[in-house]
Backbone as CSV, one residue per row, in Angstrom:
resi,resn,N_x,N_y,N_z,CA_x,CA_y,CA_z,C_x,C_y,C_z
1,UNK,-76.348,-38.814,20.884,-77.448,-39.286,20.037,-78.167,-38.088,19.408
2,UNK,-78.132,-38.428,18.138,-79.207,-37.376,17.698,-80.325,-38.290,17.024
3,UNK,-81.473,-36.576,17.497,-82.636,-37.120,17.680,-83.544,-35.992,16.509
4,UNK,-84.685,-36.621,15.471,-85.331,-35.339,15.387,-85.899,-34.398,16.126
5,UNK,-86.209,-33.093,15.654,-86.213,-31.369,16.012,-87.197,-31.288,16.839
6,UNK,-88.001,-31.980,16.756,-89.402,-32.698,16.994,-90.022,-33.278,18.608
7,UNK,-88.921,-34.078,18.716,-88.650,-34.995,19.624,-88.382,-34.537,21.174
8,UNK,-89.352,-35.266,21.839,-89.054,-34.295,23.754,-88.412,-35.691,23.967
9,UNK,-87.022,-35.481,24.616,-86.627,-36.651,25.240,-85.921,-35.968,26.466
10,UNK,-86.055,-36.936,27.401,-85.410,-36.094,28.804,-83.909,-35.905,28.990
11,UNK,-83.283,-35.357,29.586,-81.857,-35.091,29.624,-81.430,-36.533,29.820
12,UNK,-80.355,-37.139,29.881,-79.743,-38.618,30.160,-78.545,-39.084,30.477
13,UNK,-78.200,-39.695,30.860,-76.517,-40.147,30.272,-76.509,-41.500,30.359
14,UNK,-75.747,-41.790,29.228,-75.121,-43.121,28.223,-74.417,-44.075,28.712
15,UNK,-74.134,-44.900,29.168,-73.253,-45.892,29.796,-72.665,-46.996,28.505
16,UNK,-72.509,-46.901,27.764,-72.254,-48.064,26.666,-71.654,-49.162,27.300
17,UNK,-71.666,-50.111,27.645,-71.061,-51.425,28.173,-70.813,-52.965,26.977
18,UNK,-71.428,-52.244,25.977,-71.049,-53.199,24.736,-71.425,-52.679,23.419
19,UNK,-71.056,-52.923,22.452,-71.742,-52.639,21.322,-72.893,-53.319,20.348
20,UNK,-73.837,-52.676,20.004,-75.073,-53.212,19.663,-74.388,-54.859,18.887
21,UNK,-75.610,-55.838,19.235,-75.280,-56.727,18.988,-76.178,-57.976,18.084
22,UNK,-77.542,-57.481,18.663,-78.952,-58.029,18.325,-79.964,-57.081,17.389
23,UNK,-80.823,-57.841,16.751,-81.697,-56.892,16.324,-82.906,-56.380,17.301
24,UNK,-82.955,-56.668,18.274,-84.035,-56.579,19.176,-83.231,-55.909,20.661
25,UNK,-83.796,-55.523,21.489,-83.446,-54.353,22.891,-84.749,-55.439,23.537
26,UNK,-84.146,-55.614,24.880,-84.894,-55.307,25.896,-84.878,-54.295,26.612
27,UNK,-85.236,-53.265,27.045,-85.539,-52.274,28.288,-86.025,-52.465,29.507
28,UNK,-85.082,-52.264,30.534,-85.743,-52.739,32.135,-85.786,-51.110,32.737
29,UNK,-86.701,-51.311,33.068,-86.946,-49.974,33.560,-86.921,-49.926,35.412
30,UNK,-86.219,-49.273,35.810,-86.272,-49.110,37.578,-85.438,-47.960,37.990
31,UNK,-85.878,-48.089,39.197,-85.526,-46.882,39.937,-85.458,-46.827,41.768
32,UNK,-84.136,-47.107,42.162,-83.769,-47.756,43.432,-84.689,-49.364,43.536
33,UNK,-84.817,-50.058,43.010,-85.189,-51.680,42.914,-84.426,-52.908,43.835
34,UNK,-83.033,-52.106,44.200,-82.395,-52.990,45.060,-82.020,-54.517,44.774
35,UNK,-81.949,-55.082,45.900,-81.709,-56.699,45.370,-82.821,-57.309,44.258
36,UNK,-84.133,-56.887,44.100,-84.978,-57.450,43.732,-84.477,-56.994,41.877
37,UNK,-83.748,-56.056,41.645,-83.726,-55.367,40.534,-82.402,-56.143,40.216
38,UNK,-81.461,-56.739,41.232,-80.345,-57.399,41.041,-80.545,-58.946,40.947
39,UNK,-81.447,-59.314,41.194,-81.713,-60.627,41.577,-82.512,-60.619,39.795
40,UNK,-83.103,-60.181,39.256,-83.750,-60.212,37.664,-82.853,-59.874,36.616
41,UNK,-81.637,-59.009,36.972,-80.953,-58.720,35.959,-79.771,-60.140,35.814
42,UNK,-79.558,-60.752,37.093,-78.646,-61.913,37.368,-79.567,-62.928,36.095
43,UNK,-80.745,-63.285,36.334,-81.989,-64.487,35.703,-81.552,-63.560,34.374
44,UNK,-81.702,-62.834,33.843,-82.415,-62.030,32.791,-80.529,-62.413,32.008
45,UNK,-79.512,-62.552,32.399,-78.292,-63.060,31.761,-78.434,-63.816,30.830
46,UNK,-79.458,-65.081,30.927,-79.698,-65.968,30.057,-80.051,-65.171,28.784
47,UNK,-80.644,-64.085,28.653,-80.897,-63.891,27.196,-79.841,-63.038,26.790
48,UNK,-79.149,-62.800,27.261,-78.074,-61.747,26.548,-77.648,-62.113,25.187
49,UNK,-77.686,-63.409,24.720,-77.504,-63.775,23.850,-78.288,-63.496,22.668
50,UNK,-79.077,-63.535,23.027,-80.383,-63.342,21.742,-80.738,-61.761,21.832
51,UNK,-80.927,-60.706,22.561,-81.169,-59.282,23.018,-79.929,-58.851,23.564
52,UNK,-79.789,-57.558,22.940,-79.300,-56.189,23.975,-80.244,-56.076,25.238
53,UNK,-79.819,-55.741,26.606,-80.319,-55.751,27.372,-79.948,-54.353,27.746
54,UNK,-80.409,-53.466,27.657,-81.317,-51.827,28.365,-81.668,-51.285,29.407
55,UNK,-80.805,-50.575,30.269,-81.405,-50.614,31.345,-81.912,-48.958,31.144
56,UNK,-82.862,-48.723,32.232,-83.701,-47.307,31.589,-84.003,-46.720,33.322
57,UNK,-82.895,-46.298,34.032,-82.203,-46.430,34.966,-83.529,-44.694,35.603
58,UNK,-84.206,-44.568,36.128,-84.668,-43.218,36.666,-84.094,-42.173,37.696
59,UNK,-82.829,-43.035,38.052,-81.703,-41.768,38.609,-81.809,-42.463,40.199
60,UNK,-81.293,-43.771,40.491,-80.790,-44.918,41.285,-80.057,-44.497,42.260
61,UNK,-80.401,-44.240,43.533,-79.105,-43.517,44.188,-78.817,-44.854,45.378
62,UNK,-79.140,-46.192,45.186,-79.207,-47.398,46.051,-77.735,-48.187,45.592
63,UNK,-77.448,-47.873,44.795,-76.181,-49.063,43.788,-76.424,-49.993,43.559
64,UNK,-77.672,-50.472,42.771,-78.126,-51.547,42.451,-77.507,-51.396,40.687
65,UNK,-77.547,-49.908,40.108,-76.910,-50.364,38.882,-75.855,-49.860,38.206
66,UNK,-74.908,-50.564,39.141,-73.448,-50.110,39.161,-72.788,-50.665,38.175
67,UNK,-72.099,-49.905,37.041,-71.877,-50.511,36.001,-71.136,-51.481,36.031
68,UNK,-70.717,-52.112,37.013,-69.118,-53.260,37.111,-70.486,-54.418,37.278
69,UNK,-71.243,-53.795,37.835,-72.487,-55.428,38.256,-73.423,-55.857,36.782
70,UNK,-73.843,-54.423,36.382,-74.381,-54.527,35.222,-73.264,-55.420,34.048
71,UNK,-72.444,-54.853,33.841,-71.400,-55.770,32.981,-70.925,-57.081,33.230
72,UNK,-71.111,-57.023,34.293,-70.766,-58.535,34.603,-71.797,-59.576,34.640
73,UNK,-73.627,-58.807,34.075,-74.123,-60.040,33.835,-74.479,-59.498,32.697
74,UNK,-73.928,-59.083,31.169,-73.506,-58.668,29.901,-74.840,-57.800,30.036
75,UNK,-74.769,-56.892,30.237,-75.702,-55.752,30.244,-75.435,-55.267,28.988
76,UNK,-76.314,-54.508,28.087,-75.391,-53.995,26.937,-75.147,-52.455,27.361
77,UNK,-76.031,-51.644,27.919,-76.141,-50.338,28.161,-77.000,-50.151,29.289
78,UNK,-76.628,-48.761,30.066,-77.278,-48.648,31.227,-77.578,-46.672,30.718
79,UNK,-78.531,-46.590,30.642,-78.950,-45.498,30.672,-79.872,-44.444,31.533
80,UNK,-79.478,-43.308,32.222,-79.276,-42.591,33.799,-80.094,-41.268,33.267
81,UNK,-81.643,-41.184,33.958,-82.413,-40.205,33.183,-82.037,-39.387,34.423
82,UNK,-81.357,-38.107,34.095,-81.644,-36.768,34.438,-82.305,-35.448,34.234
83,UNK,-83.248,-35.899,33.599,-84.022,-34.405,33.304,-85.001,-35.466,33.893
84,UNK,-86.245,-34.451,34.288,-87.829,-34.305,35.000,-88.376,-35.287,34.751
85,UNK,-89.716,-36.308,34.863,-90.566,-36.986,34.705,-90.418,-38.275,35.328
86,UNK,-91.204,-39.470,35.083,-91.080,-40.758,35.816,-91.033,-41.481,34.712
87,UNK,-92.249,-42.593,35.032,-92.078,-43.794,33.650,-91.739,-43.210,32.795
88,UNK,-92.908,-42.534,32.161,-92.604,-42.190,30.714,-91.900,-41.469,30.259
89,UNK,-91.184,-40.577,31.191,-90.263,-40.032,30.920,-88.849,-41.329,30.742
90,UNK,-88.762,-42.240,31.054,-87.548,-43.083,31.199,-87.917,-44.020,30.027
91,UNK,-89.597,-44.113,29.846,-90.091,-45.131,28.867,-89.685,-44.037,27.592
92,UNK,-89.665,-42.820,27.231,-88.811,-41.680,26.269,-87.650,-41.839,26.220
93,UNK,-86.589,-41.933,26.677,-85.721,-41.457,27.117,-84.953,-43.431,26.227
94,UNK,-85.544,-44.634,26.954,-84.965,-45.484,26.500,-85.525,-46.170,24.834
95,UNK,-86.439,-45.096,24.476,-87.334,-45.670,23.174,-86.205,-45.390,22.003
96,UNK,-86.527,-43.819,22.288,-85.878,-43.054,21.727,-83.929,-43.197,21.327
97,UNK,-83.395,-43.462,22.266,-82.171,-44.301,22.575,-81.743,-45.559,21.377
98,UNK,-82.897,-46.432,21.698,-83.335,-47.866,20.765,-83.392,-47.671,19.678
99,UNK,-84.060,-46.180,19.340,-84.482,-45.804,17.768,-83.297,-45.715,17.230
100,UNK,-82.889,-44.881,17.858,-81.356,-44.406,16.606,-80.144,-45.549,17.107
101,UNK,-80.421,-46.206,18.170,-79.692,-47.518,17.857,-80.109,-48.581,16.812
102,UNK,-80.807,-48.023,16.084,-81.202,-48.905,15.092,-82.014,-50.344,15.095
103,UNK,-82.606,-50.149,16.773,-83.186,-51.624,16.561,-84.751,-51.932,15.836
104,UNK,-84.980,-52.977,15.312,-86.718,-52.963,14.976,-87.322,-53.628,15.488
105,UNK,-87.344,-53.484,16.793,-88.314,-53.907,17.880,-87.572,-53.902,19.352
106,UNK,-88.629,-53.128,19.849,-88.130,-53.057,21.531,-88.869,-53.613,22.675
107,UNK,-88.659,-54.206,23.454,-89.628,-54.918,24.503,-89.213,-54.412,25.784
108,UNK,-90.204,-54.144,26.289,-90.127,-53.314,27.463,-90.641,-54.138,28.773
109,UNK,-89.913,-53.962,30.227,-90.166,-54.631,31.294,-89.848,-53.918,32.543
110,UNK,-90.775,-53.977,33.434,-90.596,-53.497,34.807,-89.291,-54.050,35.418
111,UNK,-88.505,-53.328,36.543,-86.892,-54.064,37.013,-87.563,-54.751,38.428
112,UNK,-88.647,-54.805,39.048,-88.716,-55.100,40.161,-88.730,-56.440,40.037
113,UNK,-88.965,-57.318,39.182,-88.838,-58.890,39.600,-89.506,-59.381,40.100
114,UNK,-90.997,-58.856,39.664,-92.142,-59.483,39.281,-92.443,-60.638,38.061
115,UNK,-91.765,-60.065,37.201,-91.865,-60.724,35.668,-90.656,-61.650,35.215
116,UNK,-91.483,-62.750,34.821,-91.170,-63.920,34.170,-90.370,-63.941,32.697
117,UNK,-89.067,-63.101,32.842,-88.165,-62.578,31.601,-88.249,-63.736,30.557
118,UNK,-88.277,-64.966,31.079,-87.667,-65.776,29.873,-89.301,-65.529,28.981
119,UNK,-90.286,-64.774,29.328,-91.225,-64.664,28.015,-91.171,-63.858,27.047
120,UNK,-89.551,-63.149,27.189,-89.634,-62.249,26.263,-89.122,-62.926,24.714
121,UNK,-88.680,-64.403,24.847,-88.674,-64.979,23.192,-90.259,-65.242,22.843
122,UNK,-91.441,-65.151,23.402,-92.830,-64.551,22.537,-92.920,-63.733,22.182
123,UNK,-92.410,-62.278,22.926,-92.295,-61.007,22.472,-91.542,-60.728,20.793
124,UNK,-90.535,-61.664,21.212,-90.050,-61.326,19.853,-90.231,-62.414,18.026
125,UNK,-90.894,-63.413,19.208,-91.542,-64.217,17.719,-92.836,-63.309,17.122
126,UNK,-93.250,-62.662,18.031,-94.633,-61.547,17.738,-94.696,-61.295,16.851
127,UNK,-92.973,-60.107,17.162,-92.509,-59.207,16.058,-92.001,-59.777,15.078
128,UNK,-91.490,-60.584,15.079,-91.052,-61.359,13.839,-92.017,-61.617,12.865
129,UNK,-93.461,-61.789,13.471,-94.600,-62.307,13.004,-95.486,-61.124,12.341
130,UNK,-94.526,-59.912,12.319,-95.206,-58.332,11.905,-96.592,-57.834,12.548
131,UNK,-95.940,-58.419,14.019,-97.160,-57.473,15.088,-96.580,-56.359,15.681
132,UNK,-97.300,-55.357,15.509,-96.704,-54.066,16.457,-96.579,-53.794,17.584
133,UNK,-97.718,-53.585,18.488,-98.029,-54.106,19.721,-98.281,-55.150,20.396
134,UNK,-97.497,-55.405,20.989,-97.407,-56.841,22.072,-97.884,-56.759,23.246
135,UNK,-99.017,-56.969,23.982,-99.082,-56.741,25.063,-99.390,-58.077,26.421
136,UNK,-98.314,-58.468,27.169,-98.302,-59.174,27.754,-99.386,-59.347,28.986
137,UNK,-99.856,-61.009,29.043,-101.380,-60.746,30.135,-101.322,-62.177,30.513
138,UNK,-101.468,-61.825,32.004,-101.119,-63.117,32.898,-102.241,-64.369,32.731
139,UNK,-103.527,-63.270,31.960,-105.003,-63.805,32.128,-105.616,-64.725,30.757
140,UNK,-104.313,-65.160,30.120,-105.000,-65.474,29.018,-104.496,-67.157,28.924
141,UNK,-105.026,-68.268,28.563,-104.076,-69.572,28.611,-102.686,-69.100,28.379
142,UNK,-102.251,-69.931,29.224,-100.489,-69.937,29.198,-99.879,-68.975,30.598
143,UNK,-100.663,-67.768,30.548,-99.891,-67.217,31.078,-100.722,-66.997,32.746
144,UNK,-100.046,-66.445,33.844,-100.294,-67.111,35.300,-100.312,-65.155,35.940
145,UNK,-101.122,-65.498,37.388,-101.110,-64.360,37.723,-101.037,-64.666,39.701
146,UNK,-100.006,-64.892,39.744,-99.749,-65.390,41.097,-99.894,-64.479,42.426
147,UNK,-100.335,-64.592,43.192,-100.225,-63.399,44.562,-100.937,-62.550,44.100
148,UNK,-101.908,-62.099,42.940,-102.146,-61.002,42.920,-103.255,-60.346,43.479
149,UNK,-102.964,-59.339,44.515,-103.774,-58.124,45.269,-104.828,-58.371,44.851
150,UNK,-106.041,-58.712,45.639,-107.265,-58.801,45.044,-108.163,-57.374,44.521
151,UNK,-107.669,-56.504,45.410,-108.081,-55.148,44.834,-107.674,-54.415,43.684
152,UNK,-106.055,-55.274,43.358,-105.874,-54.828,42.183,-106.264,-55.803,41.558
153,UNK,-106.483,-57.048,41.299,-107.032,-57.900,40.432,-108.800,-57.651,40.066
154,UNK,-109.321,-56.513,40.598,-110.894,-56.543,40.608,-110.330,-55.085,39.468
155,UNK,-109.533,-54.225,39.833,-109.375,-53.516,38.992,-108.946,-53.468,37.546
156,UNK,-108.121,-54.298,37.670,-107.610,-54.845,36.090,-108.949,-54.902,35.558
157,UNK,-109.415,-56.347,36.011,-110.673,-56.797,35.300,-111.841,-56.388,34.968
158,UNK,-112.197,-55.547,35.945,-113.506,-54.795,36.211,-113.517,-52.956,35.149
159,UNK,-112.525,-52.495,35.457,-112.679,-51.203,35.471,-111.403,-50.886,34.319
160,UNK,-109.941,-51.131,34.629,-108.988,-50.694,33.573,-109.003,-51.320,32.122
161,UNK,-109.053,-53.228,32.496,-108.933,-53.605,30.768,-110.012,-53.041,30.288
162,UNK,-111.160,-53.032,30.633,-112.156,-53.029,29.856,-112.402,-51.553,29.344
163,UNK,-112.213,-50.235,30.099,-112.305,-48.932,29.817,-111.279,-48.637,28.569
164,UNK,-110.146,-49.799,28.562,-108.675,-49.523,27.323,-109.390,-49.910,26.460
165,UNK,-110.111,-51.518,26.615,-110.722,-52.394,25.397,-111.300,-51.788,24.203
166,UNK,-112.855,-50.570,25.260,-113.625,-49.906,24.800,-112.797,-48.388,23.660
167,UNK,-111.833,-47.880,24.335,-111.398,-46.700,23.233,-110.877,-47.342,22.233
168,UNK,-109.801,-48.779,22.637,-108.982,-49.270,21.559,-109.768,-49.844,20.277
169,UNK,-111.249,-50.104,20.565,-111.749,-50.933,19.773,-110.904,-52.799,19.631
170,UNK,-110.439,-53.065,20.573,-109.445,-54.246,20.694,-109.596,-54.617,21.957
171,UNK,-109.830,-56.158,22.425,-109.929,-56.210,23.659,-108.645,-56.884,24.342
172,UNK,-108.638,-56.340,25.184,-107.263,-56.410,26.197,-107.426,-56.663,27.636
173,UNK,-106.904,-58.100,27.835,-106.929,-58.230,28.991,-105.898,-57.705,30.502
174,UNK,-105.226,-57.240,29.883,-103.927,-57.089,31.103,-103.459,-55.796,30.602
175,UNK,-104.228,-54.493,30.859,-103.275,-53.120,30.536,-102.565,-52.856,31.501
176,UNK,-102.774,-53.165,32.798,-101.311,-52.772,33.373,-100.221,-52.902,33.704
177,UNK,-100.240,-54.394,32.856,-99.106,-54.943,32.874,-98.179,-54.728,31.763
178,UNK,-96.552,-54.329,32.845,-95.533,-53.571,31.728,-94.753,-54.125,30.963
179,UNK,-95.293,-55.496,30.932,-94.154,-56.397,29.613,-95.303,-56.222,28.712
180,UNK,-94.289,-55.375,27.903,-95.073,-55.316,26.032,-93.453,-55.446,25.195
181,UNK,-94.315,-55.342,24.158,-93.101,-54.899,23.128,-93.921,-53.769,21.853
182,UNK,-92.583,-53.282,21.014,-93.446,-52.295,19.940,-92.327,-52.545,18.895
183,UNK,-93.294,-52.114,17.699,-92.662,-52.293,16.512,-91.435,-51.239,16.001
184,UNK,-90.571,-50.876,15.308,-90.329,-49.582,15.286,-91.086,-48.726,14.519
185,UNK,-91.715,-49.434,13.752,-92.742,-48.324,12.450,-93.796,-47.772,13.125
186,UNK,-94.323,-48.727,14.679,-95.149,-47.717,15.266,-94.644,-46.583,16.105
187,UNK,-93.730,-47.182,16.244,-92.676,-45.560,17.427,-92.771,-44.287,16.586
188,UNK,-92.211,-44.928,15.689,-91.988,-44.035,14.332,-93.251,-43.333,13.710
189,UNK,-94.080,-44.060,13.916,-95.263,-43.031,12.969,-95.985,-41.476,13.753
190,UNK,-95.681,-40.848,12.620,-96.407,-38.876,13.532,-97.578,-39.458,13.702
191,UNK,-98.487,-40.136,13.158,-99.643,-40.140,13.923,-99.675,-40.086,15.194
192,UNK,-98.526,-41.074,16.051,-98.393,-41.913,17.029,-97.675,-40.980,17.936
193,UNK,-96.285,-40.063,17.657,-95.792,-39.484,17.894,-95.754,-39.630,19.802
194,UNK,-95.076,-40.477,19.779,-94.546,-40.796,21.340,-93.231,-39.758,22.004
195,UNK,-92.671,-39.090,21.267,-91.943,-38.583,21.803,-92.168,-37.049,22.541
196,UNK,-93.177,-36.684,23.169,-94.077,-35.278,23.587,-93.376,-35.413,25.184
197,UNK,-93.489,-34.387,25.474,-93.633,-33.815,27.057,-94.687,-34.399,27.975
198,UNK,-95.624,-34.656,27.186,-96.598,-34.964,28.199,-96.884,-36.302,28.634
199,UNK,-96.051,-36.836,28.328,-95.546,-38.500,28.639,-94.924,-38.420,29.845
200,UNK,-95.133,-38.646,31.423,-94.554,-38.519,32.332,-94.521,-39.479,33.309
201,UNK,-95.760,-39.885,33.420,-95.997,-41.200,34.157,-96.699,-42.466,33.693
202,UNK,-97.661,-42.458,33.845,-98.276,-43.802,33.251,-99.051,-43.508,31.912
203,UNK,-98.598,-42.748,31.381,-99.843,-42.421,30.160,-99.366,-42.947,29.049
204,UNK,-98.153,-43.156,28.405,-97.453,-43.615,27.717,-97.892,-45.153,27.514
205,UNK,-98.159,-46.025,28.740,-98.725,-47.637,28.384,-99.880,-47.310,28.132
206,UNK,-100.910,-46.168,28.823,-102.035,-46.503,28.012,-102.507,-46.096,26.626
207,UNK,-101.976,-44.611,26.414,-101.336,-44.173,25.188,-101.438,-45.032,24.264
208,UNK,-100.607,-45.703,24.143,-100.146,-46.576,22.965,-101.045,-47.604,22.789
209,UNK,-101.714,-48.754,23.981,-102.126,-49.270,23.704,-103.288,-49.224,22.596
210,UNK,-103.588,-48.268,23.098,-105.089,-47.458,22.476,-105.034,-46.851,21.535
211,UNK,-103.667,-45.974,20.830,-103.298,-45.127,19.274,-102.920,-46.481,18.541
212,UNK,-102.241,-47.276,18.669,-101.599,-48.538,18.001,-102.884,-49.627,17.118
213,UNK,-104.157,-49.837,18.285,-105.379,-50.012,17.815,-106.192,-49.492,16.820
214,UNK,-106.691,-47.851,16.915,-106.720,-46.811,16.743,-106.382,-46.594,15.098
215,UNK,-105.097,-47.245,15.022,-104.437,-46.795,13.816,-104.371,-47.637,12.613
216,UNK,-105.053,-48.800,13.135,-105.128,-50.194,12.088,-104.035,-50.627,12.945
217,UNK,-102.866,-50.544,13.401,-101.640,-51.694,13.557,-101.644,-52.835,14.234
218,UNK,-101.224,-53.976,13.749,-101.461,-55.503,14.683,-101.202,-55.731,15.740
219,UNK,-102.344,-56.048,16.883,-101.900,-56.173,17.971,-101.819,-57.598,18.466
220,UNK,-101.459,-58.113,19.520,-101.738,-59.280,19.762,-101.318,-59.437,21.628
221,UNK,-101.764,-60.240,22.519,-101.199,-60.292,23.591,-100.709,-62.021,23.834
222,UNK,-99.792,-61.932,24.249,-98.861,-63.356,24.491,-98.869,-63.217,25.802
223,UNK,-99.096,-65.050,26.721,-99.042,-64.626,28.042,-97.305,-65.086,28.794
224,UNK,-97.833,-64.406,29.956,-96.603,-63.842,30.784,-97.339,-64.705,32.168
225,UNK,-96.005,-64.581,33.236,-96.172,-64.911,34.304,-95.648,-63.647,35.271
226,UNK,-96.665,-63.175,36.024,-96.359,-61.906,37.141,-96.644,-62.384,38.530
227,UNK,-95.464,-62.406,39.536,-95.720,-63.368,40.648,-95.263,-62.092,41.677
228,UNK,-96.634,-61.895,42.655,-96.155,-60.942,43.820,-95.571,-61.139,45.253
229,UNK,-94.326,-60.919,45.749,-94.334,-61.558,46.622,-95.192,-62.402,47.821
230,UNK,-94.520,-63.334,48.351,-95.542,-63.937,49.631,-95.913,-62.988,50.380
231,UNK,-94.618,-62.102,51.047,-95.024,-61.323,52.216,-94.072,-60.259,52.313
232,UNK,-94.027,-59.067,52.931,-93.209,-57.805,52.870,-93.900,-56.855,51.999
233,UNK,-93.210,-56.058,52.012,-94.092,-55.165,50.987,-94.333,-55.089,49.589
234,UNK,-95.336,-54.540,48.580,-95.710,-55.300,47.293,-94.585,-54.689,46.576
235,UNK,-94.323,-54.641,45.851,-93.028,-53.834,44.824,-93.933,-53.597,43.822
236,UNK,-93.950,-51.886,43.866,-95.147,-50.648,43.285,-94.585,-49.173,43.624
237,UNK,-94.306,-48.704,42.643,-94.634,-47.243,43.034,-95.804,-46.832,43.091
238,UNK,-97.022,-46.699,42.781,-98.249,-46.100,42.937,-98.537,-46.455,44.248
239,UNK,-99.060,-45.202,45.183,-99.588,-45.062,46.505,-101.026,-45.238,46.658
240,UNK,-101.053,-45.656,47.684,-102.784,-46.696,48.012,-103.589,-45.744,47.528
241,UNK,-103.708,-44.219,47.744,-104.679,-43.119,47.428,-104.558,-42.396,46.571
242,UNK,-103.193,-41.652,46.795,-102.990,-40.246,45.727,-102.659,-41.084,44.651
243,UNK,-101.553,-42.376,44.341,-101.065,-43.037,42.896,-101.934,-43.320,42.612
244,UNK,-103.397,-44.171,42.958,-104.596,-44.759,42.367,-105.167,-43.605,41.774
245,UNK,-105.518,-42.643,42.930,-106.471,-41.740,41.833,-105.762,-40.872,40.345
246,UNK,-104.511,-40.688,40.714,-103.615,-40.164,39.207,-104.159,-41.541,38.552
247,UNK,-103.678,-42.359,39.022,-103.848,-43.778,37.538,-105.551,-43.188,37.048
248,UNK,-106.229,-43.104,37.711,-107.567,-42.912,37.422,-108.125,-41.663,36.165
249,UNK,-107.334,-40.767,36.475,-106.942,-39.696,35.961,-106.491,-39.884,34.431
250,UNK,-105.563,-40.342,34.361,-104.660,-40.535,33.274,-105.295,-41.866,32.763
251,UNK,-105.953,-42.458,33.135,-106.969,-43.597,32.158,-108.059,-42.916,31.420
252,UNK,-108.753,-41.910,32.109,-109.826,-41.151,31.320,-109.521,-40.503,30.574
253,UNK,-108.025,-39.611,30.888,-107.535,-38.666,29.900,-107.224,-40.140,28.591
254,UNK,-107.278,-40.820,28.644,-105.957,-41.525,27.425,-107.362,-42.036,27.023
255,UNK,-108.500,-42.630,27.631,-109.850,-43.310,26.345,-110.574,-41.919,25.691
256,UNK,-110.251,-41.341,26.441,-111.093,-39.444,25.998,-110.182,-39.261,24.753
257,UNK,-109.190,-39.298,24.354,-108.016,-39.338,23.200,-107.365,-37.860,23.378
258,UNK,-107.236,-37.667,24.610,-106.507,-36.470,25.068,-105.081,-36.231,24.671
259,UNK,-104.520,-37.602,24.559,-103.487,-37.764,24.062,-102.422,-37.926,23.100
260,UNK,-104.160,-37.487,22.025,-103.705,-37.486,20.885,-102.950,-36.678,20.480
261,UNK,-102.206,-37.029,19.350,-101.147,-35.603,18.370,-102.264,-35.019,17.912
């Protein structure tokens, strides 16, 4: 793939398992997810038809995305980040990918199997509808917010949407939730310029939410259903102390516009 001169994207490798087929990508993003990451990509078959399906793989050493499994529930591509960073490094790595695959519009989703895939035909009536940012929210009619952590549910509400709301000038109920979608003209615009180094972990969802606003471009949120398990452990990378306070971190840096180009 070539990429402009410009452009930080992390080292990778390519799995092609079909050839582009749709005008639209989904991206699942995970990293050792296990059955739970196998058990969503099995459900998530149903759309193969309508989307390329993306996987944005953070270097899996469990065999959950073994290309004979991936293909066999029509995966289109599985892509294996080897150079440095986390989300956003993989949220780079599969944007960027999408771009010069030519799609115009990408929708993006966590692999743990939390999320309610079949909402990604709102995602893409959005875009159809010439919205840029899509941002999916359990909290709005339609959409449901099941099991959820009351400590993280005081946080959403209390402290994260509303600190995004305030920089974006746009109010947003559900920023931390990772089903969105984006336009390509916003990927694309230098204002916006998503493709930097300093995209590593979570800064990239708030990033955008907030430059996309920011910039005049249409936003809109469509709801979703995010269901946490009954019992066992929550499916999260962020750690009770040190991940909260980075999230904390990287929310002030992104309404401060630290993140700007």
């Amino acid at each position: 793939m070539n990429y402009p001169d410009d452009w930080q994207v992390p080292e990778f490798k390519i799995n092609e398992l079909s050839q582009k087929g749709q005008n639209y990508a989904i991206c699942v993003f995970t990293i050792n997810e296990g059955s739970n990451f196998q058990r969503q990509i099995h459900e998530m078959e149903a759309l193969s038809h309508t989307f390329d399906i993306i996987i944005a793989d953070g270097g899996s050493n469990d065999g959950s995305t073994d290309p004979a499994f991936l293909s066999s529930n029509h995966i289109s591509v599985l892509l294996t980040k080897i150079g440095p960073g986390k989300l956003s490094a993989q949220m780079r790595m599969a944007l960027a990918y999408s771009l010069a695959r030519n799609y115009e519009g990408i929708i993006i989703v966590d692999g743990n199997n939390k999320d309610d895939t079949s909402a990604a035909a709102l995602f893409s009536k959005a875009l159809d509808s010439g919205f840029d940012h899509v941002q999916g929210s359990r909290f709005i009619p339609g959409g449901k917010a099941n099991r959820t952590p009351f400590m993280r549910w005081l946080a959403i509400r209390l402290i994260h949407s509303p600190m995004i709301s305030l920089a974006a000038g746009y109010r947003y109920t559900d920023t931390t939730n990772g089903f969105r979608a984006y336009s390509r003209r916003l990927l694309l615009d230098p204002q916006v310029a998503p493709f930097r180094g300093i995209f590593t972990t979570y800064e990239l969802h708030y990033y955008l939410a907030i430059r996309a606003a920011r910039l005049g471009y249409r936003i809109t949120e469509v709801p979703v259903t995010r269901t946490y398990p009954k019992s066992g452990k929550t499916p999260t990378k962020i750690s009770p102390i040190q991940g909260n306070l980075s999230i904390l971190k990287i929310l002030i840096n992104a309404v401060s516009g630290r993140y700007n180009p």
